[in-house]
N, C-alpha and C positions, 0 to 999 in steps of 0.2 A: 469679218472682224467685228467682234463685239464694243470694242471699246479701246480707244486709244489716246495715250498721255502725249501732249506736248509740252516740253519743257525746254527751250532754245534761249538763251544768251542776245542780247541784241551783238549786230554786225556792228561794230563801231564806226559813227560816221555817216550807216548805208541806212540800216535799218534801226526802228528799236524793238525789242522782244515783242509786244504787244503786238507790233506791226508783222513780224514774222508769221507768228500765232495765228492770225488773222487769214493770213497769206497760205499757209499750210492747212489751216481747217477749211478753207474754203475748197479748194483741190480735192482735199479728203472724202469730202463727205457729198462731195460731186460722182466722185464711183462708190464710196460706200456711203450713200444715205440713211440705213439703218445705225453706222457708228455711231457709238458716244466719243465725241470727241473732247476731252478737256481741256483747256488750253493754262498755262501755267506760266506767266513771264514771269522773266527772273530779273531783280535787281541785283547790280553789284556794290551799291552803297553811294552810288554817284546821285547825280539830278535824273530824278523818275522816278528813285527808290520810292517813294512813297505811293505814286500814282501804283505804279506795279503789283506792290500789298495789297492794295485796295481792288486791285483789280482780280488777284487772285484769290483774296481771302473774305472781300467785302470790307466796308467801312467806309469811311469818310474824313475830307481836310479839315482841318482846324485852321484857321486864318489868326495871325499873332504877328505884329508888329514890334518887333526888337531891333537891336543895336544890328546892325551892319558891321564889313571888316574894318572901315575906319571911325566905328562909332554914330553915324547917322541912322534915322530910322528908317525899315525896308519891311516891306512887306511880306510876311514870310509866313509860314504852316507846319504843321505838324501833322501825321495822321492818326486816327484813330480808328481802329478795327473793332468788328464786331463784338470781341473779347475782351474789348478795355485796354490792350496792348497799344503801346502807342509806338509810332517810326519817324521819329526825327532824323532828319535828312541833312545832316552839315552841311551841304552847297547852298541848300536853302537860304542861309546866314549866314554862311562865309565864304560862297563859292567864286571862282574866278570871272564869271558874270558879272558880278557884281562891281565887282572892280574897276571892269571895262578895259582902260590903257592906266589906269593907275597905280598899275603892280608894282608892289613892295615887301617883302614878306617877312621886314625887317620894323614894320609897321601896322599891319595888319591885325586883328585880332580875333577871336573864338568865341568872344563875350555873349551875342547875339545866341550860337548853341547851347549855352546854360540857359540863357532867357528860355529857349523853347525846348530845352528839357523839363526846367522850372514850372514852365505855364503846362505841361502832361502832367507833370506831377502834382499839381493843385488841383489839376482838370480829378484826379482821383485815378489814375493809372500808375500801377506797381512793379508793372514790369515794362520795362523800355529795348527800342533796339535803333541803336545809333549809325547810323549808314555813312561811312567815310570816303570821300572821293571827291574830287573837283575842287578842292581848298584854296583859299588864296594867301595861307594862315602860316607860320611856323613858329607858334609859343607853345607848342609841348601841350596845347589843352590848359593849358593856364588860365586865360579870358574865360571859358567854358569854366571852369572851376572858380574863380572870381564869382562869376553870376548868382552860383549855387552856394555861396556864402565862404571859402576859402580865401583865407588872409595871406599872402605873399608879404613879409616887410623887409626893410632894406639896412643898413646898418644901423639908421639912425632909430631903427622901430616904426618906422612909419609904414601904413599901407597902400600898395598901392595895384594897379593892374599891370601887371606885365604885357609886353610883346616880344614878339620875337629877339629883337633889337635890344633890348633889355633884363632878359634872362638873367642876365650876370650879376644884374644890382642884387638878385634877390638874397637874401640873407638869412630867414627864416621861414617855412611852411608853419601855417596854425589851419590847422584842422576843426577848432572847436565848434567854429562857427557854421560849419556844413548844413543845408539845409536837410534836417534828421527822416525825410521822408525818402534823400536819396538811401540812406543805409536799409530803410526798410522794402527797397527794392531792389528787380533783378534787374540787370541792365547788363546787355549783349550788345556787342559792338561789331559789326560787322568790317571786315576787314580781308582784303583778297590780294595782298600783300607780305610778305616774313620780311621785309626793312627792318635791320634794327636802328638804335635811334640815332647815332651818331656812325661816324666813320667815311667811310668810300663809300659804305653803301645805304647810309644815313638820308636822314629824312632834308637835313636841309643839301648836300652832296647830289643826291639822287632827282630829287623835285625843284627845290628852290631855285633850279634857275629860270624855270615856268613862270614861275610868279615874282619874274623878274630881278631876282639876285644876280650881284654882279662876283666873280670869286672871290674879292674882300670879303663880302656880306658873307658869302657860303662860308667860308671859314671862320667867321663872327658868328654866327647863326650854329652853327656845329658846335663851337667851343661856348654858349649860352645853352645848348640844349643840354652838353656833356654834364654842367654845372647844375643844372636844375636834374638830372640824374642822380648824382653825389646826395642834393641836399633830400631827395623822396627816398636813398636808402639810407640816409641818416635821421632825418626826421618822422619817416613813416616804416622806414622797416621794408624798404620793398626798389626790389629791384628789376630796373625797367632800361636799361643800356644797352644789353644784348638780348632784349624780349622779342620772337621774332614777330613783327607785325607791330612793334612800338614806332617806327619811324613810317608809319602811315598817316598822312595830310599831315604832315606839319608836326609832328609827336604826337596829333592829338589820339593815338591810339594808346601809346604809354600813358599818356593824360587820363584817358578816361581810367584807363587798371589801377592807376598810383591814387587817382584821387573820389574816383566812384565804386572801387571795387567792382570794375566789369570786368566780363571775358571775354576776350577777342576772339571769334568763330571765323572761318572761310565764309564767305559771302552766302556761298552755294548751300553750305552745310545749316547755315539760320534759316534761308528759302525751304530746302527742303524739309527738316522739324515743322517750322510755322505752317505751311502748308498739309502739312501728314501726309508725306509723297509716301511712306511705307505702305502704310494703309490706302490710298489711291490708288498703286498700282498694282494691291494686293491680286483683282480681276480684271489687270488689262492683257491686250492681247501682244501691246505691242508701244515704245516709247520711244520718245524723238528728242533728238537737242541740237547744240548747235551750237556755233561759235563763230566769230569772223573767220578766225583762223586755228589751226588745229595744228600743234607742233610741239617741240621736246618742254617746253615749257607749259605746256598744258598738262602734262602730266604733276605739276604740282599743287594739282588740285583747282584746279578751273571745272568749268559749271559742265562740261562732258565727262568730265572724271571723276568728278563729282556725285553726278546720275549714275556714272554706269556701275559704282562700288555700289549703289542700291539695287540697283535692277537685277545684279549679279546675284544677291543675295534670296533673288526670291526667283532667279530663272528667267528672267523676262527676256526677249529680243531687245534691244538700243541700237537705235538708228543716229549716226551721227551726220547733219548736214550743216557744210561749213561754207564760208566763201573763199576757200585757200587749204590745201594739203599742203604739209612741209615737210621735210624731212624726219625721218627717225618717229616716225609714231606706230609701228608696231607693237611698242608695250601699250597702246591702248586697247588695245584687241584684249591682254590679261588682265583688265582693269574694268572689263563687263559691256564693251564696245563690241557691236555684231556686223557694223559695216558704215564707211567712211566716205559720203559721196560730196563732193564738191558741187557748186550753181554757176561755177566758171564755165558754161556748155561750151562757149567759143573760143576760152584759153587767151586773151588778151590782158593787156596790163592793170591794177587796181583801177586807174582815173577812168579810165572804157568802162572795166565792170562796174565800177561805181551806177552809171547811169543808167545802165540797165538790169538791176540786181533785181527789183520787186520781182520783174517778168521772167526774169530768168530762175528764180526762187519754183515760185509759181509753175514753170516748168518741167523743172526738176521732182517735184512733187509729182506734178501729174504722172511723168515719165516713171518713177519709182511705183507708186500705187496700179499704173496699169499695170507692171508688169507683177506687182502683189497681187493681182486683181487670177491673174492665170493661173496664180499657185493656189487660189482658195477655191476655185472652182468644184 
Protein backbone atom coordinates (compact mmCIF):
# COMPACT_ATOMS: atom_id res chain seq x y z
CA UNK A 1 0.00 0.00 0.00
CA UNK A 2 1.10 3.28 -1.11
CA UNK A 3 -0.35 5.60 1.03
CA UNK A 4 -2.91 5.54 3.72
CA UNK A 5 -5.38 8.32 5.46
CA UNK A 6 -6.18 8.22 9.03
CA UNK A 7 -8.88 10.14 10.16
CA UNK A 8 -10.45 8.58 13.63
CA UNK A 9 -12.56 10.64 16.09
CA UNK A 10 -11.12 10.51 19.77
CA UNK A 11 -12.64 7.52 22.05
CA UNK A 12 -14.27 9.67 24.53
CA UNK A 13 -12.73 9.40 27.92
CA UNK A 14 -10.06 6.58 26.50
CA UNK A 15 -8.25 8.22 23.88
CA UNK A 16 -7.84 11.47 22.04
CA UNK A 17 -7.71 11.41 18.23
CA UNK A 18 -3.99 12.53 18.19
CA UNK A 19 -3.42 9.67 20.51
CA UNK A 20 -5.13 7.12 18.30
CA UNK A 21 -3.36 8.39 15.23
CA UNK A 22 -0.30 7.94 16.83
CA UNK A 23 -1.33 4.42 17.84
CA UNK A 24 -2.40 3.26 14.46
CA UNK A 25 0.60 4.83 12.41
CA UNK A 26 2.87 3.28 14.46
CA UNK A 27 1.50 -0.51 13.77
CA UNK A 28 1.23 0.59 10.22
CA UNK A 29 4.11 1.40 9.12
CA UNK A 30 5.73 -1.45 11.21
CA UNK A 31 4.63 -3.93 8.18
CA UNK A 32 4.35 -1.47 5.64
CA UNK A 33 7.24 0.79 6.01
CA UNK A 34 7.32 2.19 2.56
CA UNK A 35 3.42 3.71 3.43
CA UNK A 36 2.69 7.24 3.41
CA UNK A 37 0.78 7.31 6.21
CA UNK A 38 -1.20 10.53 7.07
CA UNK A 39 -2.64 11.14 10.17
CA UNK A 40 -5.62 13.52 10.35
CA UNK A 41 -7.20 14.07 14.03
CA UNK A 42 -10.41 15.25 14.20
CA UNK A 43 -11.84 17.90 16.55
CA UNK A 44 -15.39 18.03 17.34
CA UNK A 45 -15.45 21.63 18.79
CA UNK A 46 -14.77 20.74 22.29
CA UNK A 47 -11.32 21.36 24.33
CA UNK A 48 -8.36 20.33 21.79
CA UNK A 49 -10.26 21.72 18.95
CA UNK A 50 -7.57 23.95 18.41
CA UNK A 51 -4.47 21.74 19.35
CA UNK A 52 -6.03 19.29 16.65
CA UNK A 53 -6.01 22.03 13.55
CA UNK A 54 -2.73 22.78 14.35
CA UNK A 55 -1.79 19.49 14.26
CA UNK A 56 -3.43 18.65 11.17
CA UNK A 57 -3.16 21.79 9.12
CA UNK A 58 -0.02 23.51 10.88
CA UNK A 59 -0.20 26.85 12.89
CA UNK A 60 0.08 27.96 16.04
CA UNK A 61 -1.75 29.24 19.76
CA UNK A 62 -2.27 32.69 20.30
CA UNK A 63 -2.35 33.30 24.21
CA UNK A 64 -5.11 35.98 25.10
CA UNK A 65 -6.23 36.74 28.52
CA UNK A 66 -10.15 37.38 28.70
CA UNK A 67 -13.15 37.51 30.81
CA UNK A 68 -13.86 33.90 32.13
CA UNK A 69 -17.60 32.49 32.72
CA UNK A 70 -18.16 34.48 35.84
CA UNK A 71 -16.18 37.49 34.55
CA UNK A 72 -12.64 36.90 36.12
CA UNK A 73 -9.41 36.82 34.02
CA UNK A 74 -8.24 33.36 32.52
CA UNK A 75 -5.99 32.42 30.53
CA UNK A 76 -6.95 31.52 27.21
CA UNK A 77 -5.90 31.11 23.23
CA UNK A 78 -6.88 31.13 19.99
CA UNK A 79 -5.45 29.49 17.06
CA UNK A 80 -3.99 30.52 14.16
CA UNK A 81 -3.21 28.40 10.98
CA UNK A 82 -0.90 28.69 8.41
CA UNK A 83 -3.72 30.62 6.31
CA UNK A 84 -4.55 33.26 8.71
CA UNK A 85 -7.79 31.10 9.56
CA UNK A 86 -8.26 31.36 13.12
CA UNK A 87 -10.16 28.54 15.66
CA UNK A 88 -11.54 29.83 18.63
CA UNK A 89 -12.30 27.16 20.82
CA UNK A 90 -15.40 28.16 23.37
CA UNK A 91 -14.19 25.85 26.41
CA UNK A 92 -11.35 27.73 26.23
CA UNK A 93 -13.40 30.71 27.79
CA UNK A 94 -16.30 29.29 28.94
CA UNK A 95 -15.73 25.68 29.37
CA UNK A 96 -16.98 23.68 32.32
CA UNK A 97 -13.29 23.50 33.58
CA UNK A 98 -13.26 26.53 34.38
CA UNK A 99 -15.89 26.62 36.62
CA UNK A 100 -14.71 23.66 38.58
CA UNK A 101 -17.76 23.07 41.28
CA UNK A 102 -19.24 26.35 40.67
CA UNK A 103 -21.77 25.52 38.16
CA UNK A 104 -24.50 27.72 37.45
CA UNK A 105 -25.71 28.25 34.02
CA UNK A 106 -28.09 30.72 35.17
CA UNK A 107 -24.90 32.91 35.84
CA UNK A 108 -22.51 32.16 33.62
CA UNK A 109 -21.36 33.98 30.56
CA UNK A 110 -19.90 33.90 26.75
CA UNK A 111 -18.32 37.26 27.15
CA UNK A 112 -14.67 35.78 27.29
CA UNK A 113 -15.63 34.03 23.43
CA UNK A 114 -16.11 37.57 21.83
CA UNK A 115 -12.92 38.74 23.58
CA UNK A 116 -11.26 35.96 21.56
CA UNK A 117 -13.05 36.25 18.65
CA UNK A 118 -12.30 40.09 18.79
CA UNK A 119 -8.60 39.72 19.57
CA UNK A 120 -8.44 37.11 15.65
CA UNK A 121 -10.20 39.60 14.32
CA UNK A 122 -7.70 42.53 15.06
CA UNK A 123 -5.01 39.76 14.97
CA UNK A 124 -6.17 40.43 11.05
CA UNK A 125 -8.08 37.09 10.39
CA UNK A 126 -11.27 37.02 8.20
CA UNK A 127 -12.29 33.94 8.28
CA UNK A 128 -13.02 32.37 11.71
CA UNK A 129 -14.34 28.82 12.83
CA UNK A 130 -15.93 28.57 16.40
CA UNK A 131 -15.58 25.08 17.99
CA UNK A 132 -18.74 24.51 20.32
CA UNK A 133 -18.55 22.05 23.18
CA UNK A 134 -17.86 21.71 26.86
CA UNK A 135 -19.74 25.13 27.79
CA UNK A 136 -20.51 26.14 31.23
CA UNK A 137 -22.84 28.85 29.49
CA UNK A 138 -26.51 29.31 28.66
CA UNK A 139 -27.23 33.01 27.36
CA UNK A 140 -28.03 32.11 23.74
CA UNK A 141 -24.36 33.72 22.75
CA UNK A 142 -25.31 36.91 24.11
CA UNK A 143 -21.88 37.56 26.40
CA UNK A 144 -20.10 36.52 23.07
CA UNK A 145 -22.05 39.25 21.27
CA UNK A 146 -21.81 41.93 24.13
CA UNK A 147 -17.96 41.62 23.58
CA UNK A 148 -18.21 42.25 19.90
CA UNK A 149 -20.07 45.41 20.46
CA UNK A 150 -24.05 44.31 20.54
CA UNK A 151 -26.15 46.30 22.83
CA UNK A 152 -28.92 44.11 24.74
CA UNK A 153 -31.24 46.97 26.70
CA UNK A 154 -33.86 46.57 29.03
CA UNK A 155 -36.99 48.50 29.40
CA UNK A 156 -35.60 51.32 30.80
CA UNK A 157 -33.06 51.59 27.71
CA UNK A 158 -30.23 50.94 29.50
CA UNK A 159 -27.38 48.33 28.54
CA UNK A 160 -26.35 45.79 29.81
CA UNK A 161 -24.75 42.16 29.57
CA UNK A 162 -27.10 39.48 29.72
CA UNK A 163 -26.77 35.87 31.15
CA UNK A 164 -28.43 33.17 31.02
CA UNK A 165 -30.67 34.05 34.14
CA UNK A 166 -31.46 37.31 32.67
CA UNK A 167 -32.52 36.70 29.18
CA UNK A 168 -35.95 38.08 29.99
CA UNK A 169 -34.93 41.56 31.09
CA UNK A 170 -33.87 42.11 27.48
CA UNK A 171 -36.09 44.42 25.79
CA UNK A 172 -34.31 45.64 22.78
CA UNK A 173 -31.36 44.12 20.31
CA UNK A 174 -29.11 47.20 18.69
CA UNK A 175 -26.96 45.83 16.29
CA UNK A 176 -25.37 49.25 15.36
CA UNK A 177 -22.57 48.93 17.29
CA UNK A 178 -21.13 45.40 16.05
CA UNK A 179 -17.60 45.35 15.63
CA UNK A 180 -17.73 46.03 11.51
CA UNK A 181 -14.76 43.63 10.88
CA UNK A 182 -17.18 40.66 12.14
CA UNK A 183 -19.53 41.35 8.87
CA UNK A 184 -16.58 41.44 6.73
CA UNK A 185 -15.99 37.96 7.67
CA UNK A 186 -16.74 34.32 7.27
CA UNK A 187 -17.26 32.69 10.28
CA UNK A 188 -18.24 28.86 10.63
CA UNK A 189 -19.32 27.35 13.55
CA UNK A 190 -18.92 24.21 14.17
CA UNK A 191 -21.47 22.19 15.71
CA UNK A 192 -22.25 18.33 15.97
CA UNK A 193 -25.43 18.65 17.42
CA UNK A 194 -29.46 19.54 15.59
CA UNK A 195 -30.79 20.86 19.38
CA UNK A 196 -33.11 23.29 18.59
CA UNK A 197 -33.07 26.15 21.02
CA UNK A 198 -35.70 25.72 23.18
CA UNK A 199 -38.30 22.89 24.14
CA UNK A 200 -37.68 19.08 25.45
CA UNK A 201 -34.96 18.98 23.36
CA UNK A 202 -33.56 22.50 23.96
CA UNK A 203 -30.39 23.71 24.78
CA UNK A 204 -31.18 24.63 28.47
CA UNK A 205 -33.73 20.89 28.79
CA UNK A 206 -30.97 18.79 27.14
CA UNK A 207 -27.56 20.29 28.79
CA UNK A 208 -28.19 22.59 31.66
CA UNK A 209 -28.51 20.28 34.16
CA UNK A 210 -24.50 19.54 33.53
CA UNK A 211 -23.69 22.84 34.46
CA UNK A 212 -25.79 22.54 37.29
CA UNK A 213 -29.47 23.56 36.71
CA UNK A 214 -31.82 22.76 39.12
CA UNK A 215 -35.43 22.14 37.07
CA UNK A 216 -36.65 25.68 38.32
CA UNK A 217 -33.67 27.03 36.54
CA UNK A 218 -34.20 24.63 33.41
CA UNK A 219 -37.56 26.07 32.97
CA UNK A 220 -36.31 29.84 33.61
CA UNK A 221 -33.47 29.21 31.28
CA UNK A 222 -35.90 27.70 28.38
CA UNK A 223 -38.41 30.47 28.83
CA UNK A 224 -35.29 33.32 28.74
CA UNK A 225 -33.79 31.66 25.77
CA UNK A 226 -37.56 31.34 23.93
CA UNK A 227 -37.76 35.15 24.60
CA UNK A 228 -34.33 36.28 23.29
CA UNK A 229 -35.78 34.06 20.00
CA UNK A 230 -39.04 36.39 19.67
CA UNK A 231 -36.87 39.46 19.98
CA UNK A 232 -33.69 38.17 17.10
CA UNK A 233 -36.90 37.50 14.71
CA UNK A 234 -38.19 40.74 15.49
CA UNK A 235 -35.45 42.86 15.61
CA UNK A 236 -33.13 41.06 13.19
CA UNK A 237 -35.21 39.39 10.94
CA UNK A 238 -34.08 35.84 11.78
CA UNK A 239 -35.07 32.98 13.07
CA UNK A 240 -33.21 30.82 15.27
CA UNK A 241 -36.03 28.46 17.64
CA UNK A 242 -36.29 25.55 15.70
CA UNK A 243 -32.63 26.04 13.74
CA UNK A 244 -31.28 22.78 14.12
CA UNK A 245 -27.98 22.94 15.84
CA UNK A 246 -29.31 26.43 17.57
CA UNK A 247 -29.46 24.78 21.16
CA UNK A 248 -25.71 23.81 21.07
CA UNK A 249 -23.73 25.04 24.39
CA UNK A 250 -25.96 27.07 25.69
CA UNK A 251 -27.81 28.71 22.40
CA UNK A 252 -24.55 29.81 21.61
CA UNK A 253 -25.04 28.19 18.20
CA UNK A 254 -28.25 30.32 17.51
CA UNK A 255 -26.08 33.14 19.10
CA UNK A 256 -23.52 33.07 16.77
CA UNK A 257 -26.12 32.85 13.26
CA UNK A 258 -28.56 35.54 14.73
CA UNK A 259 -25.77 37.77 15.64
CA UNK A 260 -22.46 37.04 13.54
CA UNK A 261 -24.04 35.75 10.56
CA UNK A 262 -22.33 32.25 10.76
CA UNK A 263 -23.09 28.95 9.47
CA UNK A 264 -23.43 26.03 11.59
CA UNK A 265 -21.50 22.98 9.72
CA UNK A 266 -21.31 19.29 11.33
CA UNK A 267 -18.06 19.24 13.03
CA UNK A 268 -16.81 16.51 10.77
CA UNK A 269 -17.77 18.30 7.61
CA UNK A 270 -15.39 21.91 8.65
CA UNK A 271 -12.47 18.98 9.43
CA UNK A 272 -12.82 17.53 6.33
CA UNK A 273 -13.02 21.14 3.86
CA UNK A 274 -10.32 22.77 6.07
CA UNK A 275 -8.22 19.93 5.84
CA UNK A 276 -8.93 19.11 1.64
CA UNK A 277 -9.56 15.41 2.75
CA UNK A 278 -11.12 15.37 -1.16
CA UNK A 279 -7.95 16.15 -2.53
CA UNK A 280 -5.85 13.81 0.25
CA UNK A 281 -7.44 10.97 -0.49
CA UNK A 282 -7.58 11.62 -4.19
CA UNK A 283 -4.16 8.68 -4.31
CA UNK A 284 -4.82 6.74 -1.27
CA UNK A 285 -4.98 3.23 -1.20
CA UNK A 286 -6.98 2.85 1.70
CA UNK A 287 -8.85 5.06 4.90
CA UNK A 288 -9.35 4.70 8.51
CA UNK A 289 -11.69 6.27 11.19
CA UNK A 290 -13.15 5.63 14.15
CA UNK A 291 -15.30 6.40 17.00
CA UNK A 292 -15.82 5.43 20.59
CA UNK A 293 -18.70 3.99 19.50
CA UNK A 294 -20.60 3.18 16.30
CA UNK A 295 -24.49 3.00 16.49
CA UNK A 296 -28.04 4.17 14.89
CA UNK A 297 -27.09 7.39 15.96
CA UNK A 298 -24.03 7.71 14.27
CA UNK A 299 -25.67 7.69 11.21
CA UNK A 300 -26.56 11.18 11.65
CA UNK A 301 -23.63 12.46 10.65
CA UNK A 302 -20.74 11.61 13.13
CA UNK A 303 -17.11 11.80 11.95
CA UNK A 304 -17.47 7.79 10.34
CA UNK A 305 -20.28 9.02 8.30
CA UNK A 306 -18.98 11.67 7.64
CA UNK A 307 -15.57 10.05 6.01
CA UNK A 308 -17.29 7.40 4.41
CA UNK A 309 -19.92 9.90 2.20
CA UNK A 310 -16.31 11.11 0.75
CA UNK A 311 -14.50 8.06 0.30
CA UNK A 312 -17.65 6.70 -1.44
CA UNK A 313 -17.47 9.43 -3.72
CA UNK A 314 -14.16 8.69 -5.12
CA UNK A 315 -14.13 4.64 -4.42
CA UNK A 316 -11.97 4.41 -1.80
CA UNK A 317 -11.94 1.36 0.94
CA UNK A 318 -13.08 2.97 4.80
CA UNK A 319 -12.07 1.11 7.51
CA UNK A 320 -13.95 1.70 10.57
CA UNK A 321 -12.29 0.99 14.14
CA UNK A 322 -14.48 1.59 17.04
CA UNK A 323 -14.41 0.75 20.79
CA UNK A 324 -18.03 -0.68 20.69
CA UNK A 325 -20.44 -2.00 17.83
CA UNK A 326 -24.23 -1.55 18.56
CA UNK A 327 -27.01 -2.20 17.21
CA UNK A 328 -28.54 -1.55 13.76
CA UNK A 329 -25.61 -0.20 11.91
CA UNK A 330 -25.83 -1.77 8.72
CA UNK A 331 -26.93 1.30 6.85
CA UNK A 332 -23.29 2.35 7.33
CA UNK A 333 -22.08 -0.10 5.06
CA UNK A 334 -24.42 2.39 2.26
CA UNK A 335 -23.02 5.33 3.63
CA UNK A 336 -19.21 4.35 2.06
CA UNK A 337 -18.12 2.06 5.31
CA UNK A 338 -16.21 -1.19 3.91
CA UNK A 339 -15.77 -3.01 7.34
CA UNK A 340 -16.55 -2.50 11.10
CA UNK A 341 -14.06 -3.80 13.56
CA UNK A 342 -14.21 -3.33 17.20
CA UNK A 343 -10.51 -3.23 19.90
CA UNK A 344 -12.90 -4.89 22.55
CA UNK A 345 -10.42 -8.33 21.67
CA UNK A 346 -11.72 -9.57 25.17
CA UNK A 347 -15.42 -8.37 25.16
CA UNK A 348 -15.46 -7.06 28.79
CA UNK A 349 -17.28 -4.25 30.23
CA UNK A 350 -16.34 -0.24 29.30
CA UNK A 351 -14.41 0.30 32.92
CA UNK A 352 -12.07 -3.06 31.91
CA UNK A 353 -11.79 -1.86 28.36
CA UNK A 354 -11.23 1.53 29.48
CA UNK A 355 -7.62 0.46 30.96
CA UNK A 356 -6.58 -1.42 28.51
CA UNK A 357 -7.77 0.40 25.13
CA UNK A 358 -4.09 1.92 24.02
CA UNK A 359 -2.79 -1.95 23.88
CA UNK A 360 -5.70 -3.32 22.67
CA UNK A 361 -5.99 -0.48 19.73
CA UNK A 362 -2.53 -1.23 19.03
CA UNK A 363 -3.50 -4.81 18.45
CA UNK A 364 -6.17 -4.63 16.62
CA UNK A 365 -4.27 -2.71 14.01
CA UNK A 366 -1.62 -4.94 14.03
CA UNK A 367 -4.06 -7.99 13.64
CA UNK A 368 -5.91 -6.02 10.70
CA UNK A 369 -2.72 -5.05 8.54
CA UNK A 370 -1.26 -8.58 8.90
CA UNK A 371 -3.83 -10.02 7.58
CA UNK A 372 -3.83 -6.88 4.64
CA UNK A 373 -0.41 -7.72 4.55
CA UNK A 374 -1.40 -11.40 2.76
CA UNK A 375 -3.76 -9.85 0.41
CA UNK A 376 -0.98 -7.53 -1.12
CA UNK A 377 1.41 -10.01 -1.53
Amino acid sequence: MKKIVLIPDSFKGTMSSEEICSIMAEQITRLFPESEVVQIPVADGGEGTVDAFITAVGGRRIPCTVSGPYGEPVEAFYGLLDDNTAIVEMAAAAGLPLVEERKNASLTSTYGVGELIKAALKHGSRKLVIGLGGSATNDGGTGAAAALGVRFLDDSGQSFVPVGGTLSRIKTIDMTGLLPEVRESEIITMCDIDNPLCGPQGAAAVFAPQKGATPDDIEQLDAGLRHLADLVDRDLGQQILDLPGSGAAGGMGGGTVAFLGAALEMGIETVLNMTRFDELIRDADLVISGEGKIDGQSLRGKVVIGVGRRTRKQGIPLIAVVGDIGDDVSAAYDEGVSGIFSINRVAVPYAEAKKRAQSDLALTIDNLFRFIKTLTR
